[in-house]
C-alpha positions as CSV (number, residue, x, y, z in Angstrom):
1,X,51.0,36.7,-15.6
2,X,47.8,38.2,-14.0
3,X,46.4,37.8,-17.7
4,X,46.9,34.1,-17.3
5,X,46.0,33.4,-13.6
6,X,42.3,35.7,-14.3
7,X,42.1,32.8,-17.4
8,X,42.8,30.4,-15.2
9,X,39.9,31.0,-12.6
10,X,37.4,31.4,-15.3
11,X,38.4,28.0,-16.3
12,X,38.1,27.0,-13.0
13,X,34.9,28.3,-12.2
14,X,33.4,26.9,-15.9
15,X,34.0,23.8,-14.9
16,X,32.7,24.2,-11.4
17,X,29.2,25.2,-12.8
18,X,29.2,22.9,-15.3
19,X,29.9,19.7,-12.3
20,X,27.5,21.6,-10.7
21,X,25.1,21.3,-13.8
22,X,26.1,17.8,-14.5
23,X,25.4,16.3,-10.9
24,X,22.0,18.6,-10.9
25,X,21.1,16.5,-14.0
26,X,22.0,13.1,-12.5
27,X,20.1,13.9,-9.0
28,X,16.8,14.7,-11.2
29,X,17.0,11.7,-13.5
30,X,17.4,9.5,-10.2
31,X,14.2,11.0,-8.7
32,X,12.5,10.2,-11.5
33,X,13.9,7.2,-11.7
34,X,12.6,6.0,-8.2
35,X,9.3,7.6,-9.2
36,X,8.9,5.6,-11.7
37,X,10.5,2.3,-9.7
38,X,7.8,-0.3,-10.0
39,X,9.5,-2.6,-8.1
40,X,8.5,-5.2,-11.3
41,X,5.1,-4.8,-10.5
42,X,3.8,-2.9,-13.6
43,X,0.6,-2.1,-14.3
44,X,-0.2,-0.8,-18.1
45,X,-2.0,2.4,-18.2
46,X,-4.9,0.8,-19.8
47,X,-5.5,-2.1,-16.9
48,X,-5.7,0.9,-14.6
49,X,-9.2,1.8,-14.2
50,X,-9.5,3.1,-11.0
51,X,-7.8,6.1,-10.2
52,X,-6.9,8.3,-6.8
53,X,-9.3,10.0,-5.4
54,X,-10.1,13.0,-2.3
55,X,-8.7,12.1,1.0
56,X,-10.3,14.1,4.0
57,X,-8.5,11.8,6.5
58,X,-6.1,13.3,9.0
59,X,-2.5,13.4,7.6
60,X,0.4,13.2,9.9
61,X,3.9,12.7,9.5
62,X,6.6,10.9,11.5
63,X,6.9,13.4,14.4
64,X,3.2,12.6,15.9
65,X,3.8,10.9,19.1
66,X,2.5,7.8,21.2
67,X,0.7,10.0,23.5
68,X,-0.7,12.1,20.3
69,X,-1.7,9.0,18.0
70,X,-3.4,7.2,21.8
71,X,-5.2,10.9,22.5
72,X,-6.4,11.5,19.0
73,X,-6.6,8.3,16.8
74,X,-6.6,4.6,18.5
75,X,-10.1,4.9,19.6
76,X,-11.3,7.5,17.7
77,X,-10.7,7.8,13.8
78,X,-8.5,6.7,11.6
79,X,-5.4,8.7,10.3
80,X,-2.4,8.7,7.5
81,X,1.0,8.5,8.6
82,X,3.8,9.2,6.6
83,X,7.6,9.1,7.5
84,X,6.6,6.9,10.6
85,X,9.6,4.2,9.6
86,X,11.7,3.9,6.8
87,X,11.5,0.1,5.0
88,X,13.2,0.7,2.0
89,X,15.1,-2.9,2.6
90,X,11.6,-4.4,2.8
91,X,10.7,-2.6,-0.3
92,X,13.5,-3.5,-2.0
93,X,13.1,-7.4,-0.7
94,X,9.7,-7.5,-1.9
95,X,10.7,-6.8,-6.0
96,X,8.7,-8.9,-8.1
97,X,12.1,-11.0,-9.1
98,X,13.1,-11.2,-5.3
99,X,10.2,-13.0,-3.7
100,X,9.5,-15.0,-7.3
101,X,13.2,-16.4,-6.5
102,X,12.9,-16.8,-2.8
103,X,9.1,-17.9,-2.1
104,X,8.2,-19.0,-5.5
105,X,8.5,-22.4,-4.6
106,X,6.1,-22.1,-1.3
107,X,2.1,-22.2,-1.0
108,X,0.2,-19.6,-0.1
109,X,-3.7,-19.8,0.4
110,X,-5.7,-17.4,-1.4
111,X,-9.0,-16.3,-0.5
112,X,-12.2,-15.2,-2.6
113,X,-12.5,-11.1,-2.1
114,X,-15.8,-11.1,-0.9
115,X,-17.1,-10.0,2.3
116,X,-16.4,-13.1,4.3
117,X,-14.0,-15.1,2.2
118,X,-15.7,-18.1,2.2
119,X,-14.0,-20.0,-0.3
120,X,-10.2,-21.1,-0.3
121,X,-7.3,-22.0,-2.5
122,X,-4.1,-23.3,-2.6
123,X,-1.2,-22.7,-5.4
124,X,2.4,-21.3,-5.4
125,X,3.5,-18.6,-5.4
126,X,5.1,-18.3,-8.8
127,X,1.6,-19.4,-9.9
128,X,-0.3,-16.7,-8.0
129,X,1.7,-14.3,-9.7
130,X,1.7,-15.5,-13.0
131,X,-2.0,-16.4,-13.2
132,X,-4.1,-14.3,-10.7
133,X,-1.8,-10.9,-10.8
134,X,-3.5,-9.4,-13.7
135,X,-6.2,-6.0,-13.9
136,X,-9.9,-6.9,-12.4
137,X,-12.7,-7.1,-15.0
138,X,-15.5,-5.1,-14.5
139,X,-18.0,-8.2,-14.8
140,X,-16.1,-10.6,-12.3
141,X,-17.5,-10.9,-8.7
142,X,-16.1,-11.1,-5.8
143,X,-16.4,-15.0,-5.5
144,X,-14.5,-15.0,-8.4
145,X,-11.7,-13.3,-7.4
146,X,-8.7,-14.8,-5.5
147,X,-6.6,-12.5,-3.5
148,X,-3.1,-13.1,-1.6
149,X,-3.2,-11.8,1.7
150,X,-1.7,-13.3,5.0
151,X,-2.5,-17.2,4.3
152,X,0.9,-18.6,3.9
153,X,3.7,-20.4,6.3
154,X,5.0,-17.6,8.3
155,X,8.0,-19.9,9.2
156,X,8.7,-20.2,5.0
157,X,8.3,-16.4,5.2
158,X,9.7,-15.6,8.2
159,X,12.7,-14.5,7.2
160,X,11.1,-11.4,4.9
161,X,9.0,-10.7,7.8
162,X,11.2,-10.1,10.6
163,X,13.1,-7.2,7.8
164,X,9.7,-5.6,8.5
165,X,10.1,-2.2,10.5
166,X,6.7,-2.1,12.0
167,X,4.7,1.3,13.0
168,X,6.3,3.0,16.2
169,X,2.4,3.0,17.9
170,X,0.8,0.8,20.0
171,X,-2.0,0.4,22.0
172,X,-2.3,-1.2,25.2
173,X,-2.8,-4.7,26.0
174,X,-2.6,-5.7,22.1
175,X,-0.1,-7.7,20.1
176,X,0.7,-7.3,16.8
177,X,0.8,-9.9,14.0
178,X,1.9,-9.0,10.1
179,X,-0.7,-9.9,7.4
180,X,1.6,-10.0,3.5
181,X,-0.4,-9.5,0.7
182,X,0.1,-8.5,-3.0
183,X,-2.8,-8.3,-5.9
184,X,-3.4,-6.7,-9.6
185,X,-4.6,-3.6,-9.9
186,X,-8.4,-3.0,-9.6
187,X,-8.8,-5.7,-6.9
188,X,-9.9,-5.5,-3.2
189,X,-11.6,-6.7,-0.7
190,X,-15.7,-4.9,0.1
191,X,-16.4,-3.3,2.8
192,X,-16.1,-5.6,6.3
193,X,-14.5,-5.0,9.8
194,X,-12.2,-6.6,12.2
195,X,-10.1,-5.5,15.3
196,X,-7.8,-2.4,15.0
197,X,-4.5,-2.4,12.8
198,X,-2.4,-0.4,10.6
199,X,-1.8,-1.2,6.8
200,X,1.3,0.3,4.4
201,X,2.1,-0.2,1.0
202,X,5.3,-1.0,-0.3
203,X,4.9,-1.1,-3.9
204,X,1.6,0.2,-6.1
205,X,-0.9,2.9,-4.6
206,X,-4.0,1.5,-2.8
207,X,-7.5,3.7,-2.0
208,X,-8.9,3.1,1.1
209,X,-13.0,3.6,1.6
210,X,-14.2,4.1,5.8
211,X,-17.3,4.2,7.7
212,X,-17.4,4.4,11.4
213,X,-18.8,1.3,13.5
214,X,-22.2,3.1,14.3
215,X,-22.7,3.3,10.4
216,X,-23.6,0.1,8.0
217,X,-22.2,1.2,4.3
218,X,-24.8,0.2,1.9
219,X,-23.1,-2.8,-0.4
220,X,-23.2,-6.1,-1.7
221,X,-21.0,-8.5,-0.5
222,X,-20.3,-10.5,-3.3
223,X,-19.7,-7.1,-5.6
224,X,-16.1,-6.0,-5.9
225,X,-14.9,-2.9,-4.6
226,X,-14.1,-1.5,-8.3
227,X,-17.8,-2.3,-9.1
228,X,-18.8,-0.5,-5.6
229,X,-17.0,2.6,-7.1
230,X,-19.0,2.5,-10.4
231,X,-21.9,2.0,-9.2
232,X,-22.2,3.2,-5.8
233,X,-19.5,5.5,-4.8
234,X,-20.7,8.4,-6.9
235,X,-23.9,8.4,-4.5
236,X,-21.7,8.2,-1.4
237,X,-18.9,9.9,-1.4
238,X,-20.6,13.0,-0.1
239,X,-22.0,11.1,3.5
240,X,-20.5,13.3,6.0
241,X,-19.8,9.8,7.8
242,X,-17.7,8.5,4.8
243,X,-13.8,8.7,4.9
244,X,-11.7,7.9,2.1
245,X,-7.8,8.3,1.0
246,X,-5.1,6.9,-1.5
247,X,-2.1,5.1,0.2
248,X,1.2,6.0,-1.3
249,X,4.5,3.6,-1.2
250,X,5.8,3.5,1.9
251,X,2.7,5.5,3.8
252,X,0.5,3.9,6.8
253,X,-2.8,4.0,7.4
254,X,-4.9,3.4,10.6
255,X,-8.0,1.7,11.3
256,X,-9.3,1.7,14.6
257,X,-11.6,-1.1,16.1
258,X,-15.1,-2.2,14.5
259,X,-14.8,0.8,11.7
260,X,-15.4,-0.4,8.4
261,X,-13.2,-0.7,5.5
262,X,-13.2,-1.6,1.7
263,X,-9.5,-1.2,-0.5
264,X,-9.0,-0.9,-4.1
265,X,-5.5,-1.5,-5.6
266,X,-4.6,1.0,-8.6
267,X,-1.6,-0.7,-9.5
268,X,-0.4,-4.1,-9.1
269,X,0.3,-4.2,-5.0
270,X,2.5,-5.2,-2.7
271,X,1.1,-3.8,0.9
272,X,1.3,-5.7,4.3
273,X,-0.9,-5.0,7.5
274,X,0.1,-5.0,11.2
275,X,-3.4,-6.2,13.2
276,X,-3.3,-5.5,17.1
277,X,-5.3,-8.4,19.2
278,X,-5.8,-8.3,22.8
């Protein structure tokens, strides 16, 4: 009898480790799983020119405080938040096949990545994303380029908006309003400057370039980011005034007022902004 109960056990505990083992396996191959989510936005490893680069901008996680972010950051410098909300339902909203079947019917406005956007156009949605998603050439300017970002009927899209879980900071005496954008890889906008606001990524990775308001970054206006970092970022990117960083899925970054700003998507990207106005 004790023969067959100590038999027993060992049985028992083999098949313990190997659940154990099995569930280990499954856990893993669902991280890597969600690592390599693209949320439909894919981006060959050819169209990807630009890559991530340094970031020597603050990094803070979801525990920094209002008082902390209004003492340190909001008039100050900008900073990295990660863990500050959790919008996997936005994510998850903002797949490629979702929004094509909700919003590919609607118009958006997109705007020439230049500068000062001077020149506009209207198409749908579904046509946006069939015809202007695709990797940035090298050779194209910025009046060239049409980019997606905020120009559309916020009642059409108010629905996805409102599923938005916006950053737990504020400053005083400002409102915010959300800015949606999405745009293939190796686009941008140059370098330009605007009130104070804070920008997250949903889908894609997205580098961020900074100067502070007392400094004028040397550039073209009608060059493209991805040409700025050919060309010019290699002679820049030691200025003790320069800031740069790479913005992960589902990290925030904040700009305070009047500091400039130039972003280059890596991947196809799906990224929305929160601006604060007085």
């Amino acid at each position: 009898m004790m023969g067959d109960y100590t038999f027993i056990c060992r049985c028992l505990c083999l098949q313990i480790v190997l659940l154990f083992t099995l569930l280990t396996i499954v856990e893993v191959e669902t991280e890597s799983n969600l690592l390599d989510d693209d949320g439909g936005w894919t981006t060959e490893d050819k169209d990807r020119i630009a890559q991530p680069g340094p970031c020597n901008i603050n990094v803070e996680d979801g525990s920094l405080s209002q008082e902390d972010f209004i003492k340190k950051y909001a008039y100050s410098e900008p900073v990295v938040i990660k863990g500050a909300t959790d919008n996997q339902v936005f994510q998850t909203l903002t797949r490629r096949s979702a929004l094509l079947e909700g919003y590919g019917h609607t118009t958006v406005r997109l705007s020439s990545a230049n500068s000062y956007s001077y020149d506009k156009r209207d198409v749908t949605f579904n046509e946006y994303c069939v015809r202007h998603v695709h990797p940035q050439k090298l050779t194209t300017l910025g009046n060239e380029t049409f980019y997606f970002f905020g120009d559309n009927n916020h009642e059409e899209w108010q629905d996805l908006l409102e599923q938005y879980i916006q950053p737990p900071y504020r400053l005083p005496f400002h409102l915010p309003a959300l800015s949606f954008g999405l745009a293939g890889p190796g686009t941008g906008v140059p370098f330009h400057f605007h009130g104070p606001g804070f920008a997250e990524t949903m889908w894609g990775r997205k580098r961020w370039f900074m100067y502070p308001p007392n400094v004028n970054p040397n550039f073209h206006p009608n060059r493209t980011t991805l040409q700025w970092l050919m060309e010019d970022y290699p002679l820049r990117k030691d200025d003790s005034n320069f800031y740069e960083c790479t913005l992960n899925p589902g990290e925030i970054i904040y700009f305070p007022d009047k500091w400039w700003h130039a972003t280059l998507n890596i991947d196809s990207s799906v990224f929305i902004s929160t601006f604060l106005s007085p």
